[in-house]
C-alpha positions in Angstrom: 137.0 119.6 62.0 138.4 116.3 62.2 138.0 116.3 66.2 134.5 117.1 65.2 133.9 114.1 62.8 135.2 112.0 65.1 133.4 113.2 68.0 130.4 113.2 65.7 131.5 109.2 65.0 131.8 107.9 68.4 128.2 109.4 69.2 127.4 107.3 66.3 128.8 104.3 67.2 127.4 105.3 70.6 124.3 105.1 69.5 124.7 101.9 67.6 126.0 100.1 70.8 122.9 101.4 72.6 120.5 100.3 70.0 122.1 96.7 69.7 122.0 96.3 73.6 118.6 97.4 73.3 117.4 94.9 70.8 120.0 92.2 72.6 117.8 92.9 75.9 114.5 92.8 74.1 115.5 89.4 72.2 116.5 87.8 75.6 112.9 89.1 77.0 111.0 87.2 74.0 112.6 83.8 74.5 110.9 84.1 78.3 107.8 83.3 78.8 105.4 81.4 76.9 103.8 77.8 77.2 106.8 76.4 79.0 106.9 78.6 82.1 103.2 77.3 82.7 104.5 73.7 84.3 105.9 76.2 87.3 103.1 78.6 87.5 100.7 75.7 87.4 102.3 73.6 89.7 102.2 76.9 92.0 98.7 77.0 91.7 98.0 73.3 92.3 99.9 73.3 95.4 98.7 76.4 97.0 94.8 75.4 96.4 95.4 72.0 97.9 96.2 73.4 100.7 93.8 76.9 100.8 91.1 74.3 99.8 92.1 71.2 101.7 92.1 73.7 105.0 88.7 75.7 104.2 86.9 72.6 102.5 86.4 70.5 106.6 86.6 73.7 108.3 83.4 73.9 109.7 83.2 70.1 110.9 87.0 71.0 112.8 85.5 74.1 114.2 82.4 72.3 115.5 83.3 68.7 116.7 86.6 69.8 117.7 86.9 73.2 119.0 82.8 72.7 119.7 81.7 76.1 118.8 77.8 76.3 117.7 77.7 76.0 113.9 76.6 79.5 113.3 79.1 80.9 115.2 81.5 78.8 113.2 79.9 79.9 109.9 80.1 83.6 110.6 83.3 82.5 111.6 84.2 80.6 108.2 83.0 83.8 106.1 84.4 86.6 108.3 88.0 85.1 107.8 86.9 83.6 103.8 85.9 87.4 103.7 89.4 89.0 105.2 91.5 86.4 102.8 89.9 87.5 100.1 90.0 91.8 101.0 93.8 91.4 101.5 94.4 91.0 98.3 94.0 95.2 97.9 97.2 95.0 99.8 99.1 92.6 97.7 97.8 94.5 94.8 99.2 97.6 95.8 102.7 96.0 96.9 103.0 94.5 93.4 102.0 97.3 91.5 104.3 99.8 93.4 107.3 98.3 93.8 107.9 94.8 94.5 106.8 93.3 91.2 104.6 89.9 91.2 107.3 86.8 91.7 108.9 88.2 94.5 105.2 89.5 95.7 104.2 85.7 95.4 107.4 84.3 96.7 107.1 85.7 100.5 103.3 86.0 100.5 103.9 82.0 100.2 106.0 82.1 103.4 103.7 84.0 105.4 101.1 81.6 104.2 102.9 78.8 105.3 103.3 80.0 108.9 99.8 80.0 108.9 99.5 76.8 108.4 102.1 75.2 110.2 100.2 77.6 113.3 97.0 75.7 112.4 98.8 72.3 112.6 99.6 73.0 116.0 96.3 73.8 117.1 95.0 71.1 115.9 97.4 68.6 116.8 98.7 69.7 120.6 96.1 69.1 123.2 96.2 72.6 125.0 95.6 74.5 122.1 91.8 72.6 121.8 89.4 72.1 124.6 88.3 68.1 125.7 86.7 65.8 124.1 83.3 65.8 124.5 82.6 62.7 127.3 79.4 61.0 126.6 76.6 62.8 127.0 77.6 65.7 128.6 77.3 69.6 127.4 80.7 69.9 125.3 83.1 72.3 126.4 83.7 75.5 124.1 87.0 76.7 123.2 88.9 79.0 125.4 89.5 82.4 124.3 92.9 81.7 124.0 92.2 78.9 122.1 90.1 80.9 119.6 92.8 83.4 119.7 95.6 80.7 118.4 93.0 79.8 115.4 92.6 83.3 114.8 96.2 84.1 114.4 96.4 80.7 112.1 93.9 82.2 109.5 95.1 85.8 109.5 98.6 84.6 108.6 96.8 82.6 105.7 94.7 85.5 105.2 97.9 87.9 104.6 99.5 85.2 102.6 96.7 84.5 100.2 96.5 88.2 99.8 99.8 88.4 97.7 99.3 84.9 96.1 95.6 85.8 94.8 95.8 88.9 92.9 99.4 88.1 91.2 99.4 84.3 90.1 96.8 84.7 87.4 98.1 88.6 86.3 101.1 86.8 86.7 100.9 84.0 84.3 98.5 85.8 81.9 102.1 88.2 81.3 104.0 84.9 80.1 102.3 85.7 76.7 102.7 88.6 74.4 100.2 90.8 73.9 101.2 91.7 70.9 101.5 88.5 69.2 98.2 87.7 67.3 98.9 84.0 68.2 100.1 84.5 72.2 97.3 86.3 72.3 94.4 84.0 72.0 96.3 82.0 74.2 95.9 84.4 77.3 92.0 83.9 76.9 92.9 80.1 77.0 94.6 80.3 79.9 92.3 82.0 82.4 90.3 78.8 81.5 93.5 76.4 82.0 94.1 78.2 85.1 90.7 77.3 86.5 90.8 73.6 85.5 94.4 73.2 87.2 92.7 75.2 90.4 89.5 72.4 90.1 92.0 69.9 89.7 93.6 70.3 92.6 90.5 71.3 94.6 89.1 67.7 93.4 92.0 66.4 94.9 91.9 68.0 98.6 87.6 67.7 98.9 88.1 64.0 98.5 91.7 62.8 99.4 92.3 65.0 101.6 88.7 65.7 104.0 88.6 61.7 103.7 92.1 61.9 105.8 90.5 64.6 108.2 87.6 62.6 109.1 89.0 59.0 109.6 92.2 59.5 110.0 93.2 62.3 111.9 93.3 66.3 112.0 97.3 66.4 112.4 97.9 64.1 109.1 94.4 66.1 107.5 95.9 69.9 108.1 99.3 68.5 107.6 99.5 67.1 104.0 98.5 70.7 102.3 100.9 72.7 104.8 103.3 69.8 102.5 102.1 70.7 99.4 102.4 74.4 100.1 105.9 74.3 100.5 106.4 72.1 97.3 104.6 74.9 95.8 107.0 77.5 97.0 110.1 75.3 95.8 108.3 74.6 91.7 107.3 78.5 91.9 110.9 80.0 92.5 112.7 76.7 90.6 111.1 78.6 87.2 112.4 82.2 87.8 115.1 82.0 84.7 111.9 81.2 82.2 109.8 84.0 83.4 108.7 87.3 81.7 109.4 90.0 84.2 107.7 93.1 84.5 108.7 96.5 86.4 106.6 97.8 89.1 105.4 101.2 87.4 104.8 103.3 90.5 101.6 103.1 92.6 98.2 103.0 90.6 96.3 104.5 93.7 98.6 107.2 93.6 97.8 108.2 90.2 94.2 107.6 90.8 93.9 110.0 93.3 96.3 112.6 91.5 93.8 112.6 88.7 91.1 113.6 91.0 93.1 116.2 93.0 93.6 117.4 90.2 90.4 117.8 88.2 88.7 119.0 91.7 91.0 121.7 91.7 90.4 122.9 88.1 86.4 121.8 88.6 85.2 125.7 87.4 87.2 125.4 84.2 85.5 124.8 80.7 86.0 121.3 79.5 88.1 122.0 76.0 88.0 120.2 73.1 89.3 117.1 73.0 92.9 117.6 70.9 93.4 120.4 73.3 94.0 117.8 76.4 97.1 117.2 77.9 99.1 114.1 76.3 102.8 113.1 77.2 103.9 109.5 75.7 107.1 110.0 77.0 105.5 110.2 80.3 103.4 107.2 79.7 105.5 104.8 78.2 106.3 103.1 81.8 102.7 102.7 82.2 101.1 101.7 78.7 103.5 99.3 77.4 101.3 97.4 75.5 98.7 101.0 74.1 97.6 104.3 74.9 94.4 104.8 76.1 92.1 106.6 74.2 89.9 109.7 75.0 86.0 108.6 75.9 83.1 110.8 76.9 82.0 109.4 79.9 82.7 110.8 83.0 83.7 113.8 81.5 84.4 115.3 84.9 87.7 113.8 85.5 88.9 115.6 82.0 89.4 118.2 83.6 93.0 117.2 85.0 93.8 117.4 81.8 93.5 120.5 81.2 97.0 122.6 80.9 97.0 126.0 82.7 100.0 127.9 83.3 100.8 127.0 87.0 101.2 123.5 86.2 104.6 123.1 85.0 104.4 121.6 81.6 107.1 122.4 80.0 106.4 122.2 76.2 110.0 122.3 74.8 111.1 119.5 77.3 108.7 117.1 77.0 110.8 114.9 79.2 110.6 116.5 82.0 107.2 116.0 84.1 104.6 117.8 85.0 103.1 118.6 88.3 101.1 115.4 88.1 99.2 116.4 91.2 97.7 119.4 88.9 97.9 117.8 85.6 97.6 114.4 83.9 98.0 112.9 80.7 94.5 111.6 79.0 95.8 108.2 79.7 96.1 108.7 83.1 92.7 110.4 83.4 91.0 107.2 81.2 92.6 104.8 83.8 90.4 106.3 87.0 87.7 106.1 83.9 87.8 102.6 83.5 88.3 101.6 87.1 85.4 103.8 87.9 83.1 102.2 84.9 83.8 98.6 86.3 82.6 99.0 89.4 78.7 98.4 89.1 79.5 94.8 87.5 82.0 94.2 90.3 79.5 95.0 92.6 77.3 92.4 90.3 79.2 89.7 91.3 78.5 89.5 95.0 75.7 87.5 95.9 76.7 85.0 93.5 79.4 84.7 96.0 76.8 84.9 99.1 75.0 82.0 97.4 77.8 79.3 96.9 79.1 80.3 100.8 76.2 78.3 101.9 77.6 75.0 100.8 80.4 74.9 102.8 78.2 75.9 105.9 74.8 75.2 105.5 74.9 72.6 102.8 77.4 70.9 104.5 75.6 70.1 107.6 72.9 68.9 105.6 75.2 66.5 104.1 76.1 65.3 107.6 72.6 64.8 108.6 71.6 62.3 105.1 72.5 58.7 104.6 75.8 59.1 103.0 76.6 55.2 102.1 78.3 54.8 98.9 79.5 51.1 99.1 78.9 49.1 102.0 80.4 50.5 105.2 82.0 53.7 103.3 80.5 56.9 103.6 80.8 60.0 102.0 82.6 63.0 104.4 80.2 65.8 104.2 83.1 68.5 103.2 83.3 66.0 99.8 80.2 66.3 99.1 81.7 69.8 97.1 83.4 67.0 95.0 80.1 67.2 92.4 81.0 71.6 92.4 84.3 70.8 91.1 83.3 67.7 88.8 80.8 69.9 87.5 83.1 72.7 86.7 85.4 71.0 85.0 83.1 69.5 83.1 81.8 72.5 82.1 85.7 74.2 81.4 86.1 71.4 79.2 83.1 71.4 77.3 83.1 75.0 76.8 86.9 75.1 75.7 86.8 72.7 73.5 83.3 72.5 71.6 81.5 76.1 72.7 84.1 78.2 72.1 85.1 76.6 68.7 81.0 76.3 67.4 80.6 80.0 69.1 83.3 81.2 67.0 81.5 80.3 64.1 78.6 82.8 64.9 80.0 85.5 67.0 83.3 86.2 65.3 84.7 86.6 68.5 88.2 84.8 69.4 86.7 84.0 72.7 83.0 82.1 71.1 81.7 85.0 73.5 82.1 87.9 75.0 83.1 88.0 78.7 80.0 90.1 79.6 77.6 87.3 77.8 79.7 84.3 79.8 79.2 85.8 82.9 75.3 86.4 82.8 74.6 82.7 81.6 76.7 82.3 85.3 74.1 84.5 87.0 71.2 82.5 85.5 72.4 79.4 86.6 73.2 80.4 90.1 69.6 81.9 90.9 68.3 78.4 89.6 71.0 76.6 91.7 69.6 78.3 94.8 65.5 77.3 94.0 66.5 74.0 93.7 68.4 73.6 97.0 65.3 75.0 99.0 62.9 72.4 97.2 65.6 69.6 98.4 65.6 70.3 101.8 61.9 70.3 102.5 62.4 66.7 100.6 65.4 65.8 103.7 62.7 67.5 106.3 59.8 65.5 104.7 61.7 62.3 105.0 62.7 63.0 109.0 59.1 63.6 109.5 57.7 60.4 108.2 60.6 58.7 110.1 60.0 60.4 113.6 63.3 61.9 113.5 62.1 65.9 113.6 64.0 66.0 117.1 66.4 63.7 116.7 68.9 66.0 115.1 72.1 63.3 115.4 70.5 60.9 113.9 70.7 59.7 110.0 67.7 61.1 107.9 67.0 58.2 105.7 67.3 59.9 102.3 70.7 59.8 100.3 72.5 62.6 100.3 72.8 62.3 96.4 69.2 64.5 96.7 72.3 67.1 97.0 74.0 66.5 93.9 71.8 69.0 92.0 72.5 72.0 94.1 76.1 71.3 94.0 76.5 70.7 90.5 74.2 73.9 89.3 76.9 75.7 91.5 79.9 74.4 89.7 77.9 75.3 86.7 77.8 79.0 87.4 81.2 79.4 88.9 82.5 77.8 85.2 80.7 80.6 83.2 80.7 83.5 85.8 83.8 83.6 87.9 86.1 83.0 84.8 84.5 85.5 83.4 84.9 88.2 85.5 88.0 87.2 85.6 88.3 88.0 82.4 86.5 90.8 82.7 89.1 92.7 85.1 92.2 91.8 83.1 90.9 92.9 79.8 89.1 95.5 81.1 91.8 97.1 83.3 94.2 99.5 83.0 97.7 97.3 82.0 99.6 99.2 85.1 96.9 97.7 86.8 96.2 94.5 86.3 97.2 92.9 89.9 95.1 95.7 91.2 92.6 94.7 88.7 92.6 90.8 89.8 92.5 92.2 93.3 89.2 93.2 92.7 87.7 89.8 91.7 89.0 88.8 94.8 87.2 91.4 96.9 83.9 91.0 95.5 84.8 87.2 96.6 85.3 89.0 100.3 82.2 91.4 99.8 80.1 88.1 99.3 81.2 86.6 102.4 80.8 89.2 104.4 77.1 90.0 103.0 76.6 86.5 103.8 77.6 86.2 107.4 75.0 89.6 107.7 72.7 87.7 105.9 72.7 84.9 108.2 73.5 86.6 111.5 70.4 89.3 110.5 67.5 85.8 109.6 69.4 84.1 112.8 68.2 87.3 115.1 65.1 88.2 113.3 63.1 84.5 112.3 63.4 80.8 113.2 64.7 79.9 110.4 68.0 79.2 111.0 68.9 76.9 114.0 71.9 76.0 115.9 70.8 72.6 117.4 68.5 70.8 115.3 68.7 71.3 111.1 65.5 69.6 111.1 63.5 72.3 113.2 64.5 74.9 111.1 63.2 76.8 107.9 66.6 76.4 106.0 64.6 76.2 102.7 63.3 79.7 103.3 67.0 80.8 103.4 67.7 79.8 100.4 64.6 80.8 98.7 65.2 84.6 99.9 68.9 84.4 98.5 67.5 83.3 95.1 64.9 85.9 95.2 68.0 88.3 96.0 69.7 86.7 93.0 66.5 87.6 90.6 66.9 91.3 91.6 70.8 91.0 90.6 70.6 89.5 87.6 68.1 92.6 86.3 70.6 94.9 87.4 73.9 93.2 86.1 71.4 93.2 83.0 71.3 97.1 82.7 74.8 97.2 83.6 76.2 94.9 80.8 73.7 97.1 78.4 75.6 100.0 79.1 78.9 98.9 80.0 81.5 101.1 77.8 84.5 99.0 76.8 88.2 100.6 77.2 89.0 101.7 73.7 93.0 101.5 73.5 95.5 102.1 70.6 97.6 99.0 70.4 101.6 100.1 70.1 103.0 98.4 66.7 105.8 96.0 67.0 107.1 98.7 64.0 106.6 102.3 63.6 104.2 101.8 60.5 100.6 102.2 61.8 98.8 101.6 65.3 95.8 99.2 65.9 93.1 100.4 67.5 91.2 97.4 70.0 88.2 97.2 72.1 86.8 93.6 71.4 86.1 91.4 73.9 
């Protein structure tokens, strides 16, 4: 008896140890994160967009006065590779997600990314890796193929790198904050828009500064100051990795995608049950719904079927430890996850030709810019790949605005911590855009007007006497709608996401940034084959207004259909786990 009692008191002290290690972890993990890890993301994120943006902003004008290919070769080219850097992030996703985790995902997607870029550099700065200068008023001289081939290997590196740094950094910082906390929380909503106005910051920063060092200075000093910054970025990212909140990787989401659907294929001729008669394991899910369960909904009631317990599956009821065969049957959380993937993809897809539409000012735009009187102050002119100075100005004056006085006055009306729902923000974004869009074809038959009069129809290298202010509209509608709609699909695919999933999730933003591109370059490369509207040669002979009166017209359709989607977009309902065990909070405002 007495071996007993004390065998009986050692468990108990056991036990006692285990708990106060427990709560002696879980007390170290709440003084990470927070407000003061931000300086390091931040900085990060500064850094790395000075140089993604201070690359891609002049890219066209290096790719056509120095490598001399025909600008829409070079603007196929631009979107293609845009498109790529922005699919990889599926990859990066996937890595984080699975097993990696997001710093260390970040940390060598950086390095690849700046091998890139120090590849770029050379291209640009040693004379065999670019063909001659163009010598008076000869034909110029194309690139090589091996030329192309070094500046293809440049932008796939920075494609692969900007693949793990996209779809992490904001998931990333967005985990700093708990959840949990009524007042961390509002302060993940605040961030997505802090996290925007650091990115505009330092895209202000590389469209002015930096293009201005491109075009009158040179190429080496113009590609070399980001690949700088980039590496500062990498040394103020790792320098914070004792503040951070750190998350395990909790297995491959794609993985349990699919085992849902094996699964519920394979039981497809079984009855649906009721819904307390589905499969739930919270011992099983607790790696994977840290922050709530997700709830049973009716749609898509299909894929309830891997629920469903039969007797070949391997549940065992009196060890509810032990899993299941997960490739027969899943847990209702793990069936809701493919559910709310699977409802957010029609306003994914929504957010693609607002994407197609803002491509054109870095191509199209851009060489109108080049073609206008672009005098600000005596002899200084504008660079054309500034001229995207008014997008950013324009978004961060709309961040602001909205942070500070919408959201607050909204507050007042809607009752929601946000002033509005993420949904409502990002169809104010569509509106804008499809105006943003008219306007620029109205200005450009203004610039053709003006070389008319002036005799300058087939003089394309000459200066079209109008200022290239005219522009400033266009630009600035743009930096409108990317304030309202790309923040808030942003939002959108955090919230809105399964929490396993939420690199995944941000992933997604990025590809509908890559499906834009692409549906751009087939949107020019098909009205290049097909009309006369778009012309290598001479701006001035072509129908660019057209152009962008069919993409607004495409943009009209959109909206109507992102419309219907929002209408009858079902949000994730999710039962919040309590800090104690007294009660559970159920959430699905926006």
């Amino acid at each position: 008896m007495e071996k007993m009692e004390e065998k009986r008191n050692q468990v108990g002290v056991g036990k006692a140890n285990g708990r106060e290690e427990k709560k002696h972890v879980e007390d170290g993990e709440k003084r990470r994160g927070g407000i003061r890890t931000m300086p390091f993301i931040f900085a990060n994120e500064i850094c790395e967009k000075l140089a993604v943006v201070g690359f891609g902003a002049n890219m066209i004008s290096y790719l056509t006065g120095e490598l001399h290919m025909p600008l829409t070769k070079a603007a196929t080219t631009l979107t293609n590779f845009s498109g790529t850097g922005s699919l990889t992030p599926l990859l990066g996703a996937f890595i984080a997600d699975s097993f990696a985790g997001r710093f260390w995902t970040i940390s060598v997607a950086s390095v690849i990314y700046q091998l890139g870029m120090i590849c770029l550099i050379m291209s640009a700065v040693l004379p065999q890796f670019r063909p001659p200068p163009c010598a008076g008023g000869n034909v110029c001289q194309e690139a090589t193929g091996w030329q192309e081939a070094v500046l293809y290997v440049s932008l796939l590196l920075t494609a692969l790198g900007s693949g793990g740094i996209r779809p992490c950094v904001v998931a990333f910082g967005a985990d700093q904050f708990d959840e949990t906390d009524p007042t961390q929380k509002t302060r993940i909503w605040n961030f997505f828009n802090w996290y925007y106005f650091s990115m505009g910051v330092s895209i202000l920063v590389a469209v002015t500064v930096i293009v201005y060092i491109q075009e009158n200075i040179g190429w080496g000093w113009g590609l070399g100051i980001p690949a700088i910054a980039m590496a500062l970025s990498i040394i103020a990212f790792i320098i914070g990795f004792p503040l951070y909140r750190h998350f395990k990787p909790s297995g491959s989401p794609l993985t349990r995608l699919v085992q849902v659907i094996v699964a519920a294929i394979r039981k497809r001729k079984l009855p649906t049950p009721a819904d307390s008669l589905l499969y739930d394991n919270d011992k099983l899910d607790e790696p994977i719904s840290a922050t709530g369960r997700l709830l049973h909904t009716n749609q898509l009631r299909f894929f309830d079927k891997a629920a469903i317990v039969t007797e070949d599956d391997g549940v065992k009821w009196e060890s509810p430890d032990k899993p299941p065969n997960l490739w027969r049957v899943n847990t209702v959380h793990r069936v809701e996850e493919l559910k709310s993937v699977i409802r957010m993809g029609p306003i994914w897809a929504s957010g693609i030709l607002l994407i197609t539409a803002a491509a054109q000012q870095g191509t199209f735009s851009l060489q109108q810019a080049r073609s206008m009187d672009r005098h600000l102050a005596g002899s200084f002119q504008i660079p054309p790949g500034s001229m995207s100075v008014f997008t950013i100005i324009s978004m961060l004056t709309t961040i602001s605005v909205y942070d500070r006085l919408l959201i607050p006055l909204a507050r007042r009306f809607t009752g929601v911590d946000r002033g509005i729902t993420f949904l409502q923000r990002m169809g104010v974004g569509f509106f804008i855009s499809v105006f943003a869009t008219f306007v620029a074809g109205f200005i450009e038959q203004k610039r053709k007007h003006a070389a008319a009069i002036h005799g300058l129809l087939d003089s394309p290298h000459n200066t079209v006497p109008i200022s290239v202010f005219w522009l400033v509209p266009q630009y600035a509608l743009h930096g409108m709608a990317e304030a309202f709609m790309s923040i808030g699909h942003l939002e959108f695919f955090y919230d809105q996401a399964p929490e396993s999933m939420r690199s995944t999730a941000t992933a997604l933003f990025w590809t509908s940034i890559s499906a834009g591109n692409y549906v751009s370059t087939l949107l020019v490369t098909l009205v290049h084959h097909h009309t006369d509207w778009l012309t290598d040669g001479n701006l001035n002979r072509g129908k660019l207004e057209y152009f962008y009166w069919l993409i607004t017209l495409l943009q009209g359709f959109n909206l109507i259909y992102y419309l219907c989607c929002a209408k009858f977009y079902t949000l994730k309902p999710i039962q919040v786990r309590p800090k104690e065990e007294d009660g559970v909070e159920l959430s699905t405002t926006v």
